[in-house]
N, CA, C and O atoms as a CHARMM CRD file, in Angstrom:
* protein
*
  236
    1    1 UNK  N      6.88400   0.28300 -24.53500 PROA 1      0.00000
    2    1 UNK  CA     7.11700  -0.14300 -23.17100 PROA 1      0.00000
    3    1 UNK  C      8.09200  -1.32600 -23.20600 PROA 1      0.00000
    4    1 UNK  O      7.60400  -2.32400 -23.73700 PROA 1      0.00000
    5    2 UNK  N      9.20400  -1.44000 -22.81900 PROA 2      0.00000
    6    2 UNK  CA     9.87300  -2.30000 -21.91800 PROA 2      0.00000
    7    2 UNK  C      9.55500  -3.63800 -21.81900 PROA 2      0.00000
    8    2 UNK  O      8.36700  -3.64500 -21.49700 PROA 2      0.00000
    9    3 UNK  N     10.02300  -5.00200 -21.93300 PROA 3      0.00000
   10    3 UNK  CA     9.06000  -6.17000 -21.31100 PROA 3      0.00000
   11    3 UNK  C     10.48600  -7.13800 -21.02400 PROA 3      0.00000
   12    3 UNK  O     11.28300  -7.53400 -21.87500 PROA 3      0.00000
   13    4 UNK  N     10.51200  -7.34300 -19.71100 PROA 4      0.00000
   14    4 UNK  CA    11.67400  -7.86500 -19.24200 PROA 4      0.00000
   15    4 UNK  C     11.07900  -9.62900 -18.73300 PROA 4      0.00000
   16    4 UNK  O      9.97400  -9.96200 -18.30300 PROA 4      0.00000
   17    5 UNK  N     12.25200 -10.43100 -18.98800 PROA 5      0.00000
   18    5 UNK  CA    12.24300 -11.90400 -18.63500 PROA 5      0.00000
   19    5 UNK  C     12.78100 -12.40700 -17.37000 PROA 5      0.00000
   20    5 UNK  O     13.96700 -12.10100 -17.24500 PROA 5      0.00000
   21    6 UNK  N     12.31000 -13.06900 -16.40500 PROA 6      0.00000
   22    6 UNK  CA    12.85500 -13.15100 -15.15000 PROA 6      0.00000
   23    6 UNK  C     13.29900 -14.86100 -15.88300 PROA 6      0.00000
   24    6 UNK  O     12.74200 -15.78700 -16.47400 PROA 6      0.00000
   25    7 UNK  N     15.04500 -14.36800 -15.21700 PROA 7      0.00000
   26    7 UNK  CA    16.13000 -15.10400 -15.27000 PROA 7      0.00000
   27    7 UNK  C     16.02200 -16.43700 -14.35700 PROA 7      0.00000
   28    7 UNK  O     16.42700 -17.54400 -14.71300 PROA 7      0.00000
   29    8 UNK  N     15.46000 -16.16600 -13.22900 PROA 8      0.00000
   30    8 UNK  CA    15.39600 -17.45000 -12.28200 PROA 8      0.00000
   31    8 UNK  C     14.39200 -17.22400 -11.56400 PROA 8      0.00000
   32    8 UNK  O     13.79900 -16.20000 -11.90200 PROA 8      0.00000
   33    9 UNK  N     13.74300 -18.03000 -10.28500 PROA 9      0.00000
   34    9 UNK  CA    13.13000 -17.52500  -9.63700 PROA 9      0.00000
   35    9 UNK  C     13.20900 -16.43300  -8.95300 PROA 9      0.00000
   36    9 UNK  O     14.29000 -16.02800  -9.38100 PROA 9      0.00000
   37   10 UNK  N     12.85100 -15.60700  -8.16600 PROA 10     0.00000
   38   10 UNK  CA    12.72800 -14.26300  -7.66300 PROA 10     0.00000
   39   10 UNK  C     11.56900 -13.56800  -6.61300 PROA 10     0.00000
   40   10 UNK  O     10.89000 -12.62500  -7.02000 PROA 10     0.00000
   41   11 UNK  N     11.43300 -13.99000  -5.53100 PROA 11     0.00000
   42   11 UNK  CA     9.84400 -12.44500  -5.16800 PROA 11     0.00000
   43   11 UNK  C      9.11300 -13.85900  -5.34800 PROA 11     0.00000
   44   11 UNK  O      7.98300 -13.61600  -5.77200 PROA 11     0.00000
   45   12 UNK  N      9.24300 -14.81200  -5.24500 PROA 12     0.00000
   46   12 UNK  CA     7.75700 -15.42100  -5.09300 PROA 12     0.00000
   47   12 UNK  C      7.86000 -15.86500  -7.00500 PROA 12     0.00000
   48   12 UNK  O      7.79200 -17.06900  -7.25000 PROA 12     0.00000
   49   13 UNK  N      7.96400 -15.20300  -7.83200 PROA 13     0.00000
   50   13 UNK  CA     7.41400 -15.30900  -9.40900 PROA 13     0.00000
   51   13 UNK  C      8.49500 -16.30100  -9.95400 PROA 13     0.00000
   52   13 UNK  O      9.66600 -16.05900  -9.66500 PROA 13     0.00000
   53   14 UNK  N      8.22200 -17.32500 -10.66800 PROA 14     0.00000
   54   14 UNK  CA     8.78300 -18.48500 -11.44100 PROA 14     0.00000
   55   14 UNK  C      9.47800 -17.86200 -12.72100 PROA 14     0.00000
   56   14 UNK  O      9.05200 -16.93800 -13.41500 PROA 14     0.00000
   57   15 UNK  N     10.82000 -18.69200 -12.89000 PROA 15     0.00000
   58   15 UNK  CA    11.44000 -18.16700 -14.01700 PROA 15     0.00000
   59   15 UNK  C     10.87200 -18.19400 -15.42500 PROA 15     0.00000
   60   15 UNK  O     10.43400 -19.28200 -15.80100 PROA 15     0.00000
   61   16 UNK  N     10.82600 -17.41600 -16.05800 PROA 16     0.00000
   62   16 UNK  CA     9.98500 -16.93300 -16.93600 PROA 16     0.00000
   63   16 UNK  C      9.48900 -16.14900 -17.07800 PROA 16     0.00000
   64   16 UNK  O      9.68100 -15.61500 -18.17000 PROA 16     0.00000
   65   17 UNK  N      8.43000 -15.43400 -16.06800 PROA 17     0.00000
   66   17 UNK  CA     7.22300 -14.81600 -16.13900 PROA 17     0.00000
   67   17 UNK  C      7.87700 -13.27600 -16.54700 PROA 17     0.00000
   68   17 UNK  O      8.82400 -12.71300 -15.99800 PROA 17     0.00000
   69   18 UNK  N      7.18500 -12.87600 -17.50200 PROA 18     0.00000
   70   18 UNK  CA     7.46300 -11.39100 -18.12700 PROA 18     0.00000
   71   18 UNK  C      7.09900 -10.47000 -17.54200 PROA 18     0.00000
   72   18 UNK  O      5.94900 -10.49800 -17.10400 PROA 18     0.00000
   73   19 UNK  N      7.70000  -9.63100 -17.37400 PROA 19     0.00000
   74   19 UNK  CA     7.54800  -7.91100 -16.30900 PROA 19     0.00000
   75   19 UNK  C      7.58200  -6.99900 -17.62700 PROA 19     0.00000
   76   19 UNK  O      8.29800  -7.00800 -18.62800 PROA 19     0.00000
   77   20 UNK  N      6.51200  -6.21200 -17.20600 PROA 20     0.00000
   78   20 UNK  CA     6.75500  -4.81000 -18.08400 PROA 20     0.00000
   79   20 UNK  C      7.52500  -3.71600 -17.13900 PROA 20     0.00000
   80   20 UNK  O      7.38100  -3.86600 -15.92600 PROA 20     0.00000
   81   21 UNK  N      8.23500  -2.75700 -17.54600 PROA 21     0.00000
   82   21 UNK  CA     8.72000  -1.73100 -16.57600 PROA 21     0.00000
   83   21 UNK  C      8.14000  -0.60800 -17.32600 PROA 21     0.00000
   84   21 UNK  O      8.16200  -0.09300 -18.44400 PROA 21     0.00000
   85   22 UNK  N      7.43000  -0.43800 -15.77000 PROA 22     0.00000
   86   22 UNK  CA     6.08200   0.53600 -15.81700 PROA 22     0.00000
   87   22 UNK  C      7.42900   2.32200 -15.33500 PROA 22     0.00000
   88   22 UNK  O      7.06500   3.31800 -15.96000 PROA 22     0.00000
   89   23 UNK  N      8.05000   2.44300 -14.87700 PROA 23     0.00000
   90   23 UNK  CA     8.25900   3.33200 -13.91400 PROA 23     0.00000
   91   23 UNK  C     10.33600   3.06500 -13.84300 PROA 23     0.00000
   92   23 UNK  O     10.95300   2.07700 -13.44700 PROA 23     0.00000
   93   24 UNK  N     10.83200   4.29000 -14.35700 PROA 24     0.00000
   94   24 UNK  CA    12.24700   3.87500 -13.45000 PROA 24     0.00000
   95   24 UNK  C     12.82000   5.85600 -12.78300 PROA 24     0.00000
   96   24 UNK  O     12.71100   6.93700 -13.36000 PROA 24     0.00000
   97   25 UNK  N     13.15500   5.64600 -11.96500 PROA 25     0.00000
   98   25 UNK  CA    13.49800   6.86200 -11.21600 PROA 25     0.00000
   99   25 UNK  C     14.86900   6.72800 -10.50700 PROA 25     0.00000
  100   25 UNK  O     15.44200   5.65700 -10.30300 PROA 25     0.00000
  101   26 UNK  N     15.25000   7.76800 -10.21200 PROA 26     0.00000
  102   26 UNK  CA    17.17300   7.82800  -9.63600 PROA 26     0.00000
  103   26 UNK  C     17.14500   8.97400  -8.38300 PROA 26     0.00000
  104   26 UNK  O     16.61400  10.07600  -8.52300 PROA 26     0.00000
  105   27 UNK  N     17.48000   8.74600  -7.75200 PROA 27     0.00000
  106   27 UNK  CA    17.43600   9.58100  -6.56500 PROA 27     0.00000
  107   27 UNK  C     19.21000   9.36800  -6.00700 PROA 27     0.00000
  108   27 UNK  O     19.59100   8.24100  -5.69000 PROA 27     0.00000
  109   28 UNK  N     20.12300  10.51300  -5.94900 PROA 28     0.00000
  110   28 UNK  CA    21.37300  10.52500  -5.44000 PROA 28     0.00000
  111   28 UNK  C     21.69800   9.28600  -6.07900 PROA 28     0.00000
  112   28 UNK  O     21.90000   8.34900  -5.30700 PROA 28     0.00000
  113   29 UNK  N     21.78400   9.09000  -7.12900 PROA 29     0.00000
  114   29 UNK  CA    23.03900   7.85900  -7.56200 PROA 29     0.00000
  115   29 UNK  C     22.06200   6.23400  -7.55500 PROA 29     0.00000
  116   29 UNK  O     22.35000   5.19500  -8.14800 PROA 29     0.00000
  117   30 UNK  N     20.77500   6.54300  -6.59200 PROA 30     0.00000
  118   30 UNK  CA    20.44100   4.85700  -6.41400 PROA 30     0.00000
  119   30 UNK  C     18.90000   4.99700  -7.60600 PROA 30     0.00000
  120   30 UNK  O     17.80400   5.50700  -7.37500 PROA 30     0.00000
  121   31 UNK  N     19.31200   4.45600  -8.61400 PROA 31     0.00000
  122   31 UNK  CA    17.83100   3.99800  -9.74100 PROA 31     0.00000
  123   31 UNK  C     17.00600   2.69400  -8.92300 PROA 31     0.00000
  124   31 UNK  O     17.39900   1.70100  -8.31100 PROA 31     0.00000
  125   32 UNK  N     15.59800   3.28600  -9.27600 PROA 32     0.00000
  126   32 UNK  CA    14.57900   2.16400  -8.84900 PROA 32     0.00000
  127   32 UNK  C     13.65400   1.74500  -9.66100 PROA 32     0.00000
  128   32 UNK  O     13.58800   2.54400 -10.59500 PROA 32     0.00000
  129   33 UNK  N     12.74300   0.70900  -9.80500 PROA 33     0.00000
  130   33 UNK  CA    12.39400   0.37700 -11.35700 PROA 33     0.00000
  131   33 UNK  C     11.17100  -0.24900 -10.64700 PROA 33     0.00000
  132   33 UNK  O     11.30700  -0.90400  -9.61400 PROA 33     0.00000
  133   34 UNK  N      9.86500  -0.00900 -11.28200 PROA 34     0.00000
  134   34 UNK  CA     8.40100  -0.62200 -10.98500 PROA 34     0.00000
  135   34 UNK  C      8.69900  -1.30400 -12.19500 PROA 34     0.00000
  136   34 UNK  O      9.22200  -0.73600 -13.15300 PROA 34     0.00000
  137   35 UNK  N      8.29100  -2.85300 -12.17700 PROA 35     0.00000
  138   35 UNK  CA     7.96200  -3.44400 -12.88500 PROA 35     0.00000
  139   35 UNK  C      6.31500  -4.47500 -12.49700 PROA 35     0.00000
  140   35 UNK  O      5.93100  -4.86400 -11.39300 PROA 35     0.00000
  141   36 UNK  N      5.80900  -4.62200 -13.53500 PROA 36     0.00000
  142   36 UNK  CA     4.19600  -5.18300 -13.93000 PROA 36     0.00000
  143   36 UNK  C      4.46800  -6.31900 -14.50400 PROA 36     0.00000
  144   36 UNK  O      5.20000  -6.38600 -15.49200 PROA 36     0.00000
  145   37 UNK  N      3.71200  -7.70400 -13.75300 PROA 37     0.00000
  146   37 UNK  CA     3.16300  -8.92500 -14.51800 PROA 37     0.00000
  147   37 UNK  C      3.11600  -8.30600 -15.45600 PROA 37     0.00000
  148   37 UNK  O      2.98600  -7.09000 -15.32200 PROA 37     0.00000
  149   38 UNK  N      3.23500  -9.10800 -17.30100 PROA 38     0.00000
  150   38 UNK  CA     2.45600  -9.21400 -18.51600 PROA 38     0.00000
  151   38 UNK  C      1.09600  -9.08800 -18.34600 PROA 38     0.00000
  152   38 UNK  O      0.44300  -8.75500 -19.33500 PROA 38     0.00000
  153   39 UNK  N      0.34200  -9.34800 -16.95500 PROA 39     0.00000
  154   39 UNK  CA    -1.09500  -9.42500 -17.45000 PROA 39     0.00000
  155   39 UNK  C     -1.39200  -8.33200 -16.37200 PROA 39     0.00000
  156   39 UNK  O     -2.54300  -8.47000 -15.95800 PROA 39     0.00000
  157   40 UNK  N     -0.87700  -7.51900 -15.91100 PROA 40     0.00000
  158   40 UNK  CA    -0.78100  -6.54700 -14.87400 PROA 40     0.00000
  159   40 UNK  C     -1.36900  -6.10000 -13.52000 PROA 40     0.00000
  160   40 UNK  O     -1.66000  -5.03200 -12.98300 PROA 40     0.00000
  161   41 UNK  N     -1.41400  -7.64700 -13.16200 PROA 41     0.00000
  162   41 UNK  CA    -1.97800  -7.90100 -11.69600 PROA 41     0.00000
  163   41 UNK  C     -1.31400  -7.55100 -10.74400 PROA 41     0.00000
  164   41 UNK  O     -1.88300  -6.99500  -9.80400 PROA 41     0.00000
  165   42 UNK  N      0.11200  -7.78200 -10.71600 PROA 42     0.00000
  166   42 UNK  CA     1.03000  -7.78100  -9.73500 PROA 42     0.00000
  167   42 UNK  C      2.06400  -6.54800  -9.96300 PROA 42     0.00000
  168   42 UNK  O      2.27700  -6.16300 -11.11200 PROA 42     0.00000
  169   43 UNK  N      2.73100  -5.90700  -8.80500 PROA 43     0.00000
  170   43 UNK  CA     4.00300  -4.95500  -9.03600 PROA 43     0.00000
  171   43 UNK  C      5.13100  -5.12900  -8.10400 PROA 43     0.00000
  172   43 UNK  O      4.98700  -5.28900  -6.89200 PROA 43     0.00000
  173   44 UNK  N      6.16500  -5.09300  -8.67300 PROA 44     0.00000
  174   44 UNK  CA     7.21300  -4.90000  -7.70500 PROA 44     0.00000
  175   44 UNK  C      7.94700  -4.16600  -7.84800 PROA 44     0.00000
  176   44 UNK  O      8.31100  -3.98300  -9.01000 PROA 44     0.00000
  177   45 UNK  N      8.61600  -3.27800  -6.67000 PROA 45     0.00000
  178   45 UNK  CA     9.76900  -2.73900  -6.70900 PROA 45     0.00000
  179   45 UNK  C     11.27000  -3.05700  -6.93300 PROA 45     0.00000
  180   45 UNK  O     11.54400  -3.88400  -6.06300 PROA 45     0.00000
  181   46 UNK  N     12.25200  -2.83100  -7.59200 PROA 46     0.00000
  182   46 UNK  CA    13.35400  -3.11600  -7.40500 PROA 46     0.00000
  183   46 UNK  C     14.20200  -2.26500  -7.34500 PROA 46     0.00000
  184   46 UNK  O     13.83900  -1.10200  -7.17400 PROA 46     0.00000
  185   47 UNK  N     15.89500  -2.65000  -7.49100 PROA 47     0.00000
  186   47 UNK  CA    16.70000  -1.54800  -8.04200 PROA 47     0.00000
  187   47 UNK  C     17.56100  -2.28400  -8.55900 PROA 47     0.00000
  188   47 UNK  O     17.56100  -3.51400  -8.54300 PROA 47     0.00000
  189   48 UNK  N     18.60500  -1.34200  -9.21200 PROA 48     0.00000
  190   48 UNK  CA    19.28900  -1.49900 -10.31300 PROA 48     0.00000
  191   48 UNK  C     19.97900  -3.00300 -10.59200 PROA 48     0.00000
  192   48 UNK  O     19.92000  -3.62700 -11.65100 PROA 48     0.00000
  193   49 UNK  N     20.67000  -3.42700  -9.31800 PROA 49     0.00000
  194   49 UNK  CA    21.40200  -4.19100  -8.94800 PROA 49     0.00000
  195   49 UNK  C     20.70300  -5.58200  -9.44800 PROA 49     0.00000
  196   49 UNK  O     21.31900  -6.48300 -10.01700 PROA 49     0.00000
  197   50 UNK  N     18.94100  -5.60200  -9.05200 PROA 50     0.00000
  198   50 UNK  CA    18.32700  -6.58200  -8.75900 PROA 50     0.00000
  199   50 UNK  C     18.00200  -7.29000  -9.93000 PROA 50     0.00000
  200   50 UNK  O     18.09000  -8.47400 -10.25400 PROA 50     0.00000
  201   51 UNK  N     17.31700  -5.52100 -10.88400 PROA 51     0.00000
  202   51 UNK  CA    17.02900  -5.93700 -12.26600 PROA 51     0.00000
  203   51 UNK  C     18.25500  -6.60300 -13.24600 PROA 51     0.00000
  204   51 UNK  O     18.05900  -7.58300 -13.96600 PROA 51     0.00000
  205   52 UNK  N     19.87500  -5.71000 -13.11100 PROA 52     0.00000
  206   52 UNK  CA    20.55200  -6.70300 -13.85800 PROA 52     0.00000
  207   52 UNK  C     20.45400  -8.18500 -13.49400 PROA 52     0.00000
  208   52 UNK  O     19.73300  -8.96900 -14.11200 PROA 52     0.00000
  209   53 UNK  N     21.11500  -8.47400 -12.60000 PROA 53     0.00000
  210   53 UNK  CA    21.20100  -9.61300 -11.93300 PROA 53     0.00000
  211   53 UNK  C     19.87900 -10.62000 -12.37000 PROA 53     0.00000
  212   53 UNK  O     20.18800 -11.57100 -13.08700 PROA 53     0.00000
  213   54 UNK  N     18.96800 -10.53600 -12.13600 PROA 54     0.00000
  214   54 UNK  CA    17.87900 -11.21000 -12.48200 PROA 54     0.00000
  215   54 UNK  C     16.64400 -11.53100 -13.16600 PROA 54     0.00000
  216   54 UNK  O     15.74600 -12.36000 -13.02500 PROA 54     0.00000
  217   55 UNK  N     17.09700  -9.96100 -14.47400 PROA 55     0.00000
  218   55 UNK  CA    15.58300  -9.91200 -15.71700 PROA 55     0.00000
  219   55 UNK  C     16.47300  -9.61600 -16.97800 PROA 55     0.00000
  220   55 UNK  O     17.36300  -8.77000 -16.89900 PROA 55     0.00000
  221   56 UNK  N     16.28900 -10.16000 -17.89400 PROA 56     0.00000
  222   56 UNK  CA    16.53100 -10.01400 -19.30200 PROA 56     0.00000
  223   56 UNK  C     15.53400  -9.03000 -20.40300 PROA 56     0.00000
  224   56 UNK  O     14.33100  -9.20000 -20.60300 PROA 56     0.00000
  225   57 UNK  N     16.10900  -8.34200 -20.81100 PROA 57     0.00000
  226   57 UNK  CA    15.15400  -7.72100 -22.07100 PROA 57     0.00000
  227   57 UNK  C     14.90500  -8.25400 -22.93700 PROA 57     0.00000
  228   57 UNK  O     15.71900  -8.74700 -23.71800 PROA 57     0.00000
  229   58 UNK  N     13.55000  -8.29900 -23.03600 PROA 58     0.00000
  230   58 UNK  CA    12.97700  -9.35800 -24.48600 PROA 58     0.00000
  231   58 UNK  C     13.09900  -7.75500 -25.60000 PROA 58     0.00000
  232   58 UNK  O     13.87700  -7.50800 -26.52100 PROA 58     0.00000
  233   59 UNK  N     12.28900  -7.15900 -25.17200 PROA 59     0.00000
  234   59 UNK  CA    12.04200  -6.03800 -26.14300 PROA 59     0.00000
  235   59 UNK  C     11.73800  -4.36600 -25.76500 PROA 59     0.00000
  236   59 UNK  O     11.55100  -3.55200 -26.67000 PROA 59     0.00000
């Protein structure tokens, strides 16, 4: 699994906090990506644009 680093703040969550990406799907050209707290309380939606822009891959 995936475990991405948020670049700055974002959604409420402080820079740092690690997302797993649970989920990514493409519909006509637009990809969307579920990502999970590390401790997997929380989810958010994004898309492509959002995740470059603002999560790093740890691993």
């Amino acid at each position: 699994m995936k475990l991405y680093k948020l670049n700055k703040q974002f959604n409420g969550y402080k820079k740092g906090t690690q997302f797993y990406l649970i989920a990514e799907s493409e519909f006509i050209g637009v990809k969307e990506f579920v990502l999970r707290t590390k401790d997997l309380t929380n989810r958010i939606s994004i898309n492509e644009g959002e995740l470059l822009k603002n999560f790093t891959l740890i691993r």
